[in-house]
Short mmCIF file of the C-alpha atoms (twelve columns), coordinates in Angstrom:
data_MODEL
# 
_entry.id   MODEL 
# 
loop_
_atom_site.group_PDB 
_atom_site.id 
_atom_site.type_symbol 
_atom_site.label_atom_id 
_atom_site.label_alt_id 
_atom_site.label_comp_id 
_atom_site.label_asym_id 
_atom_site.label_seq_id 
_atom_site.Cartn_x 
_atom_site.Cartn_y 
_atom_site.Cartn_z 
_atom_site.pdbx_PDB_model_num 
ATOM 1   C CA . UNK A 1   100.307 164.061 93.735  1 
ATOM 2   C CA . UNK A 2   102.592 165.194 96.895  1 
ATOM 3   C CA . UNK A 3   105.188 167.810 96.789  1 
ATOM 4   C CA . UNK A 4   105.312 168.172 100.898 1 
ATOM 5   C CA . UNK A 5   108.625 167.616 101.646 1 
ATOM 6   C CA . UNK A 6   110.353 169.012 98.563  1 
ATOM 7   C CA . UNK A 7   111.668 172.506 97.929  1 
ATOM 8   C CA . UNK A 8   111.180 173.770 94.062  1 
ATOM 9   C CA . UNK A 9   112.988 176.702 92.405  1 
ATOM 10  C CA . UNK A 10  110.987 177.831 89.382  1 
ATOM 11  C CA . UNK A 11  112.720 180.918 87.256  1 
ATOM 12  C CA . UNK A 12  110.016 183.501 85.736  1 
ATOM 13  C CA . UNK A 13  107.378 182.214 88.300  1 
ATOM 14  C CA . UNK A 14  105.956 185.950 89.075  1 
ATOM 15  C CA . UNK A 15  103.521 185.479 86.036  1 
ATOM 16  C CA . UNK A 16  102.205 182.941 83.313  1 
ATOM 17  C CA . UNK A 17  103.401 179.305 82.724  1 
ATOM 18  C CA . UNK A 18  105.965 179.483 85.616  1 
ATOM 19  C CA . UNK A 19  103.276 180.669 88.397  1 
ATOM 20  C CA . UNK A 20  100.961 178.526 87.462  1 
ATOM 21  C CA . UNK A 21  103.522 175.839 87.980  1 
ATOM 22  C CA . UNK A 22  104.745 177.605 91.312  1 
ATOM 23  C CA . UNK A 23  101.178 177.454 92.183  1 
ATOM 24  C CA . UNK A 24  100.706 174.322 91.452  1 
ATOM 25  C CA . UNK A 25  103.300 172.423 93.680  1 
ATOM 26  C CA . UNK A 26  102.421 174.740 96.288  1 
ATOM 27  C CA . UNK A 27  98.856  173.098 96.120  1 
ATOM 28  C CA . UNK A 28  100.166 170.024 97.000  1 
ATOM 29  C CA . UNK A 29  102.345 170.881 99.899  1 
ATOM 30  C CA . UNK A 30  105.623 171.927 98.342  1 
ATOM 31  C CA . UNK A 31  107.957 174.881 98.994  1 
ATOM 32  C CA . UNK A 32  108.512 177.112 96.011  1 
ATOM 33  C CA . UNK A 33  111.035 179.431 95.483  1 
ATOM 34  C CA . UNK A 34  109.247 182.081 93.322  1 
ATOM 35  C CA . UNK A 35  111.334 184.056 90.995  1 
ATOM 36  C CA . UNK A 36  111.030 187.286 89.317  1 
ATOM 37  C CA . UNK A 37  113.464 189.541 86.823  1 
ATOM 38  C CA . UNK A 38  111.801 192.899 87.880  1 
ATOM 39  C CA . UNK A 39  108.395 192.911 89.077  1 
ATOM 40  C CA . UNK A 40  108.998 192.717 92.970  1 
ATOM 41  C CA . UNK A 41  105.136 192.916 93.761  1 
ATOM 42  C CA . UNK A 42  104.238 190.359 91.275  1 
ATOM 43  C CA . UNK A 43  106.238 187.804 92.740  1 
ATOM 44  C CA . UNK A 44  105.110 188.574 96.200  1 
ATOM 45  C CA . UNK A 45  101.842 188.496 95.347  1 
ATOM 46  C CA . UNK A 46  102.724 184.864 93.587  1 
ATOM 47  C CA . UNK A 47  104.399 184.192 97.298  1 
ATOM 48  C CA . UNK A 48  101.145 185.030 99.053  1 
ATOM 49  C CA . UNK A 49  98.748  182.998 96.765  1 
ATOM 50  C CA . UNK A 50  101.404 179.407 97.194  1 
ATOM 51  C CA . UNK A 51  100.670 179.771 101.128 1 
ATOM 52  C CA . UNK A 52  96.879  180.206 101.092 1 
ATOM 53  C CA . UNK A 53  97.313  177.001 98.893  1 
ATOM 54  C CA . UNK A 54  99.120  175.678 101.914 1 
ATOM 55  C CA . UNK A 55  102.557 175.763 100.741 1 
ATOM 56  C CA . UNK A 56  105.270 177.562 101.186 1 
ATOM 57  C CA . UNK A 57  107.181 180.213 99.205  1 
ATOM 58  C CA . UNK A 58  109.701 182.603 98.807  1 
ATOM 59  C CA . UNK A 59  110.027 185.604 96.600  1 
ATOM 60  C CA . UNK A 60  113.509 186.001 94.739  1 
ATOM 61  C CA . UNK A 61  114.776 189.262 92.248  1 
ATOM 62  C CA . UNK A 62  117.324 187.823 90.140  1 
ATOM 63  C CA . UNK A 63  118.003 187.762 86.538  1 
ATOM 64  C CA . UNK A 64  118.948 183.974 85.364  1 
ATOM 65  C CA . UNK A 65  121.103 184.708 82.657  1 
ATOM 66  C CA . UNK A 66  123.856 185.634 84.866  1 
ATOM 67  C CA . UNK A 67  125.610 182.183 86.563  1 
ATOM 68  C CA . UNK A 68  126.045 184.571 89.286  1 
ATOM 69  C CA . UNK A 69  122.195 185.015 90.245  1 
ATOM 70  C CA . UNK A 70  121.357 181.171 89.473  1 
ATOM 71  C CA . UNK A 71  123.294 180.350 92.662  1 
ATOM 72  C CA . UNK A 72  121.806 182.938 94.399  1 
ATOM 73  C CA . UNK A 73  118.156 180.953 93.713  1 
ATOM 74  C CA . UNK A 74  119.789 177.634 94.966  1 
ATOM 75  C CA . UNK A 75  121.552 179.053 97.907  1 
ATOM 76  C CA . UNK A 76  117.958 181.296 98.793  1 
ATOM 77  C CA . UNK A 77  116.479 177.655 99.172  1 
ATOM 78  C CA . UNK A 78  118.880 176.053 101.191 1 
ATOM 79  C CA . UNK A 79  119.307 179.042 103.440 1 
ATOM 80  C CA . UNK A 80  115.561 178.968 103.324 1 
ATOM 81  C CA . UNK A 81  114.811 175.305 103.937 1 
ATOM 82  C CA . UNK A 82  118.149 173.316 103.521 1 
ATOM 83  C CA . UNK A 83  116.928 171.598 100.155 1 
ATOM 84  C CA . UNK A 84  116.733 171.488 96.464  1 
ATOM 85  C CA . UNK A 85  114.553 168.811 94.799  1 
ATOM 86  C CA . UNK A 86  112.628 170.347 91.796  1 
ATOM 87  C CA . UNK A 87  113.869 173.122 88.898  1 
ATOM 88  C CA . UNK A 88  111.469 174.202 86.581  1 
ATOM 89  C CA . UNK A 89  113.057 176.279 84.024  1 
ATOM 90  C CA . UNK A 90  110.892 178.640 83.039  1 
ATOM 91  C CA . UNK A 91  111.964 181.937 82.691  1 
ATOM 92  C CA . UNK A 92  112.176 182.939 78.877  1 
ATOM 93  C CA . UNK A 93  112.543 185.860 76.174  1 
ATOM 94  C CA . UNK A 94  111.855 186.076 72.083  1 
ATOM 95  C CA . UNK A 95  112.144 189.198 69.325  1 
ATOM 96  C CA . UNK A 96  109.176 188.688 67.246  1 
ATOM 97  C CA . UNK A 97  110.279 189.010 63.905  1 
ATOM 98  C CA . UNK A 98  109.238 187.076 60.401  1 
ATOM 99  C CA . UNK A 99  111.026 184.429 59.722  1 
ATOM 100 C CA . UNK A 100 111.980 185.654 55.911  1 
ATOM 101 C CA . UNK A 101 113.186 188.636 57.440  1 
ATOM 102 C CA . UNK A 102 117.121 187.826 58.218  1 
ATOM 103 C CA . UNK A 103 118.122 191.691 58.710  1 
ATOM 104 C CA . UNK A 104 115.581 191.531 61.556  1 
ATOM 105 C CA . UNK A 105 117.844 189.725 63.713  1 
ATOM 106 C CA . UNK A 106 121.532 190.572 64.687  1 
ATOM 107 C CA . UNK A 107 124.272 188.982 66.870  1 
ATOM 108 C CA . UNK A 108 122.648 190.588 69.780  1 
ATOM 109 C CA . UNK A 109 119.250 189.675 69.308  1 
ATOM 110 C CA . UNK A 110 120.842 185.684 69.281  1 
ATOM 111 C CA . UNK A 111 123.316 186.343 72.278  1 
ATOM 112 C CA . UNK A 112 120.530 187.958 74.498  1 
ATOM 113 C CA . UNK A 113 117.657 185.328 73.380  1 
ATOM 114 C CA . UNK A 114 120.195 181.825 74.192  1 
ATOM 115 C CA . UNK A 115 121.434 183.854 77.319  1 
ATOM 116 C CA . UNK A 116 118.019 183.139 78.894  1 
ATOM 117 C CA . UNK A 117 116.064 180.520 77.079  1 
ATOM 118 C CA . UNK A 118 119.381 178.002 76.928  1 
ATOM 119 C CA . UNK A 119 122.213 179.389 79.160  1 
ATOM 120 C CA . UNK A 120 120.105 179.737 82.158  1 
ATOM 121 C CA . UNK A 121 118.859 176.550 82.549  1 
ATOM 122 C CA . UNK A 122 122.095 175.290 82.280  1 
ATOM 123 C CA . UNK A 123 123.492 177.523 84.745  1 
ATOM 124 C CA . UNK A 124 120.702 176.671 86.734  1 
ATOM 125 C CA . UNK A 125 121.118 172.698 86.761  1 
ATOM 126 C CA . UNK A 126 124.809 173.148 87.381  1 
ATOM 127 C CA . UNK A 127 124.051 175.469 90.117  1 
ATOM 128 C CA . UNK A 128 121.426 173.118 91.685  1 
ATOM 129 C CA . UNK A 129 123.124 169.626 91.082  1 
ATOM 130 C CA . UNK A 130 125.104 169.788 94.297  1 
ATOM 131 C CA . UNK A 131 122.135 169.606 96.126  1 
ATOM 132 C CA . UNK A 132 119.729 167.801 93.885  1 
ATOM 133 C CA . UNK A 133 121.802 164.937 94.681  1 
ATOM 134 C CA . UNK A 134 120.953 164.548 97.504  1 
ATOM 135 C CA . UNK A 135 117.376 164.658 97.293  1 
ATOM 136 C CA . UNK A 136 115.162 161.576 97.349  1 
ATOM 137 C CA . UNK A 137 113.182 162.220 93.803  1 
ATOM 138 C CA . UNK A 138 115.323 165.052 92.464  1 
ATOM 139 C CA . UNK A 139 113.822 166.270 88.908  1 
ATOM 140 C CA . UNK A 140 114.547 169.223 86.564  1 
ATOM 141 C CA . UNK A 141 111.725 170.424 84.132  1 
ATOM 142 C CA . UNK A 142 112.556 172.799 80.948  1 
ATOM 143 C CA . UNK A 143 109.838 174.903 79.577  1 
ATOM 144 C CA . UNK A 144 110.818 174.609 75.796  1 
ATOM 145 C CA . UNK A 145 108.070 175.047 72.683  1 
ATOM 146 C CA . UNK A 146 106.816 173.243 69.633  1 
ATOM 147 C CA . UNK A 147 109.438 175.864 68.170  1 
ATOM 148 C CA . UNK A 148 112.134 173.927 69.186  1 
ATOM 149 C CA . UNK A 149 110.304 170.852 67.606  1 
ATOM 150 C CA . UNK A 150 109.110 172.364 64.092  1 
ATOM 151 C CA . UNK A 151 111.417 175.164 63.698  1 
ATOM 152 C CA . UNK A 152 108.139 177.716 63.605  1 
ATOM 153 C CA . UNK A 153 107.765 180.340 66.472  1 
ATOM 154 C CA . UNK A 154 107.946 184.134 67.015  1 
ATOM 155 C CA . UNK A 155 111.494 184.284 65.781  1 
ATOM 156 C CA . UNK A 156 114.411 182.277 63.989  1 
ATOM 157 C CA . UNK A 157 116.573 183.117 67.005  1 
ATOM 158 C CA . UNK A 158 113.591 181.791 69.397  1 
ATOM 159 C CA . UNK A 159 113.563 178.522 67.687  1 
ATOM 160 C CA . UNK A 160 116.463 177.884 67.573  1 
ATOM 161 C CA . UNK A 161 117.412 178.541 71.126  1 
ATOM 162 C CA . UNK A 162 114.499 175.874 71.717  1 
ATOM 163 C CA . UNK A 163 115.842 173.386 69.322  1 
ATOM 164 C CA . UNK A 164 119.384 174.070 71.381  1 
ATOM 165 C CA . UNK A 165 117.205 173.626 74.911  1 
ATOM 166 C CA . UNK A 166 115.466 170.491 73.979  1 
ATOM 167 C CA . UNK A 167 118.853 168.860 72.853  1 
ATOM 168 C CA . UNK A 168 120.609 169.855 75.930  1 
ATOM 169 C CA . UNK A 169 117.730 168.102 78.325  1 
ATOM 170 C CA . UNK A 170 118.521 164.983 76.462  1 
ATOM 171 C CA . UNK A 171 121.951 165.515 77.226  1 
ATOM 172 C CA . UNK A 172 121.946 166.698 80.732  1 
ATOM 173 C CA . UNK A 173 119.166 163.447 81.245  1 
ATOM 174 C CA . UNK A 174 121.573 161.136 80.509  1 
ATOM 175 C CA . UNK A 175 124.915 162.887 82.001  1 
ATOM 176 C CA . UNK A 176 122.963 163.517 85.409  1 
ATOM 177 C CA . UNK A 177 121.417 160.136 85.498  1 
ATOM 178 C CA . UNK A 178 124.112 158.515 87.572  1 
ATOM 179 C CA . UNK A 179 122.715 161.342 90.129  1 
ATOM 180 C CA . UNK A 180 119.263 160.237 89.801  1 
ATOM 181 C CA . UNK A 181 118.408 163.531 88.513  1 
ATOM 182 C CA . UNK A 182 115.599 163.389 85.800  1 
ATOM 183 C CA . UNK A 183 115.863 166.250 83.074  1 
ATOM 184 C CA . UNK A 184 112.743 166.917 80.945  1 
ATOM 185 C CA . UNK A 185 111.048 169.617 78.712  1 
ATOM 186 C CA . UNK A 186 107.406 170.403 78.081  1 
ATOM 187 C CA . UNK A 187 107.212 171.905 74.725  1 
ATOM 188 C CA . UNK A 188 103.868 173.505 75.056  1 
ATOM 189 C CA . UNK A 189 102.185 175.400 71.464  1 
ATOM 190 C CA . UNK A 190 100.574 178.611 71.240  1 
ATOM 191 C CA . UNK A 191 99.796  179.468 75.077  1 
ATOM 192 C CA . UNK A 192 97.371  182.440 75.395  1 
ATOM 193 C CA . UNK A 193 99.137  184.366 78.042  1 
ATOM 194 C CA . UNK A 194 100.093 188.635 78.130  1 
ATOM 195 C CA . UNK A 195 103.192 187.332 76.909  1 
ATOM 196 C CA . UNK A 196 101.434 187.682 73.228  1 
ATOM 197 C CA . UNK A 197 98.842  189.783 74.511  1 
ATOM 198 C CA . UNK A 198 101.267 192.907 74.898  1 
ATOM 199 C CA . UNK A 199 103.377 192.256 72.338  1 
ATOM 200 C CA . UNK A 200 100.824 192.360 69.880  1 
ATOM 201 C CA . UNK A 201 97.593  193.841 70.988  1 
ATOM 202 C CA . UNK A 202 94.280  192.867 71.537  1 
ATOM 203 C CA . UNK A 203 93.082  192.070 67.846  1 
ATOM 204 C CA . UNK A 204 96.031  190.926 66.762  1 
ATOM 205 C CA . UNK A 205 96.278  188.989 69.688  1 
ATOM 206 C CA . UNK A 206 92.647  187.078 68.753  1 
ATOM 207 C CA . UNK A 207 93.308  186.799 65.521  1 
ATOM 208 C CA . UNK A 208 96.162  184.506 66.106  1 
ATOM 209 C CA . UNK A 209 94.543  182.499 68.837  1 
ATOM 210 C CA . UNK A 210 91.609  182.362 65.815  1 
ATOM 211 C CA . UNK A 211 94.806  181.123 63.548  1 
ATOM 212 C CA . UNK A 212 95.711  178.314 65.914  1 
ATOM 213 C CA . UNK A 213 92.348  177.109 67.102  1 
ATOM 214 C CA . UNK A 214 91.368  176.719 63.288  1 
ATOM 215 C CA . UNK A 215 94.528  174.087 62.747  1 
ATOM 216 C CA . UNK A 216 94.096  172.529 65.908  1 
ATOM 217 C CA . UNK A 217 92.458  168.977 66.200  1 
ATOM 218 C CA . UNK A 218 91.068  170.344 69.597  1 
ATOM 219 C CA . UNK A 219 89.824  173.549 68.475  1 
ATOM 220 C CA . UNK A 220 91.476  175.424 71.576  1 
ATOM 221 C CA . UNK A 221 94.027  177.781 72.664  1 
ATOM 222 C CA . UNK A 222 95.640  176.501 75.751  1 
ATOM 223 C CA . UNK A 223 96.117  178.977 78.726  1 
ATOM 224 C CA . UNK A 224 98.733  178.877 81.483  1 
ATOM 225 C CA . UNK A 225 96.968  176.179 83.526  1 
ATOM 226 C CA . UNK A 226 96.595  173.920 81.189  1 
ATOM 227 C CA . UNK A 227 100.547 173.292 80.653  1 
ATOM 228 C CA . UNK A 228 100.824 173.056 84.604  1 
ATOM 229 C CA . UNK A 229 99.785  169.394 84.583  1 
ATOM 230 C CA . UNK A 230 102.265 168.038 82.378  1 
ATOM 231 C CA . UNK A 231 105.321 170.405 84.458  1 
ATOM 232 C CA . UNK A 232 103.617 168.803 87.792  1 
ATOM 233 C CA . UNK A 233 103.891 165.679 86.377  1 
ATOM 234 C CA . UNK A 234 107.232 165.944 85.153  1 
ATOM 235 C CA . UNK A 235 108.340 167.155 88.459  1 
ATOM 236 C CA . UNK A 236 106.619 164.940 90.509  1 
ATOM 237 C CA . UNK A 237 107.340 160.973 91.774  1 
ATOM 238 C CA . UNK A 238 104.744 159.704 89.032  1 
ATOM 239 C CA . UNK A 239 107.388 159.852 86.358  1 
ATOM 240 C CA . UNK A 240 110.216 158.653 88.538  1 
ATOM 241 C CA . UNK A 241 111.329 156.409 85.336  1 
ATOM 242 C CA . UNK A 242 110.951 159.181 82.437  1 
ATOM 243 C CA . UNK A 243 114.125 161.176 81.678  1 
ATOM 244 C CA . UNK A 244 115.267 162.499 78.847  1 
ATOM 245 C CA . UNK A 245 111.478 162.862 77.295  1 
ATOM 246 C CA . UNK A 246 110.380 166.308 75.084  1 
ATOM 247 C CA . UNK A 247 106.697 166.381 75.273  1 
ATOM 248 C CA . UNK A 248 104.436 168.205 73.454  1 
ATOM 249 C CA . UNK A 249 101.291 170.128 74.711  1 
ATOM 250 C CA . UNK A 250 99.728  172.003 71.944  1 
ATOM 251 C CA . UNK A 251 96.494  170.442 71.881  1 
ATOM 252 C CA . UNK A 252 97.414  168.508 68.370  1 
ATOM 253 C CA . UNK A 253 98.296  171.993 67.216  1 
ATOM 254 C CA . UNK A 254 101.079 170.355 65.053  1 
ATOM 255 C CA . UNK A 255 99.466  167.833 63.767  1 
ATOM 256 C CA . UNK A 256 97.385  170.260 61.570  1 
ATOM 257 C CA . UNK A 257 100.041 172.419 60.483  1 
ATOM 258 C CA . UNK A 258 101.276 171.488 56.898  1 
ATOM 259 C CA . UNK A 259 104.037 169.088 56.540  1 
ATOM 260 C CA . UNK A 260 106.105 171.375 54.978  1 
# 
């Protein structure tokens, strides 16, 4: 695999799925524009680790929800290195609420949970697809969830703006395939990141990851590198024919859940 010569943007890349994946096509010679929402020193620090991997990297503040600060990503690359070739949608947001509980959620809680897990990619592509087209192997990667697939997740609002996200990549695959620009999503499962760890604590945090290894064919919990290969590949010339495609990395995690 050989990112030298391409220029990535990946939103939320100052922790979890999206540095690993920033991390990750640094490793193999690529230029990554690493994004945070607030956490200046985390994304610096992500910044630092890409070049002693031998890439190269930037460190971006912007919050993606606003169209405004997705062009501010793609123009940061040019400016930086006068090309766009990869998106990786990452960055993300949830409420964690029962799904039985329908006063849980309000208008709010929907508005501020499609602005960034379905808005912002959009925004994003739009923003990027100038550019993109003229890149050599342009390819745009969602990070969606076996929500979006099964309906199940931390909220109804969080499915649903999955659900929303993996219909829109088959869309945007087949509008943006006159540009050569491959859309995809990886719909990873349970992912044991601090994402779940500090939303829930530390025993309620095991007990889950208990939950999911005990309906899982593989008898795992995946971590943050282990969804990284399926982005890379995704993003990468190996799938130069594969647009359009939701897949799943939950370990077989759905296949033991009940049908209904």
């Amino acid at each position: 695999m050989d990112f030298s010569n391409q220029v990535a943007i990946v939103t939320g890349s100052s922790n979890g799925i999206g540095a690993e994946a920033a991390l990750g096509i640094a490793r193999h010679g690529g230029k990554v524009v690493v994004n945070y929402a607030s956490n200046k020193q985390a994304g610096e620090d992500i910044v630092a680790q890409c070049k002693e991997l031998g890439g190269d990297a930037i460190a971006v503040g912007a919050d993606v929800s606003e169209d405004a600060n997705c062009k501010l990503l793609v123009d940061a690359a040019m400016d930086q290195w006068g090309q766009l070739d990869i998106v990786v949608n990452n960055a993300g947001t949830t409420k964690f609420m029962n799904h039985d509980d329908l006063d849980g959620l309000d208008k709010t809680d929907f508005e501020q949970i499609y602005a960034l897990n379905l808005i912002a990619p959009y925004q994003m592509i739009k923003q990027a697809r100038p550019h993109m087209k003229k890149s050599s192997a342009p390819s745009v990667v969602n990070i969606s969830s076996v929500a979006g697939v099964r309906g199940i997740g931390s909220s109804i609002a969080y499915a649903a703006s999955k659900g929303a996200l993996n219909t829109a990549t088959m869309s945007l695959a087949r509008a943006l395939g006159k540009d050569k620009i491959r859309v995809n999503a990886v719909c990873p499962g349970f992912v044991g990141t601090d994402w779940f760890l500090n939303a829930f604590g530390e025993k309620v945090f095991n007990q889950i990851s208990d939950d999911v290894k005990a309906i899982t064919p593989m008898d795992q919990v995946a971590g943050a590198k282990d969804i990284t290969g399926p982005i890379l590949f995704f993003a990468s010339r190996f799938s130069q024919h594969v647009t359009g495609q939701l897949l799943v990395v939950d370990g077989g995690m759905l296949l033991g859940m009940p049908a209904n």
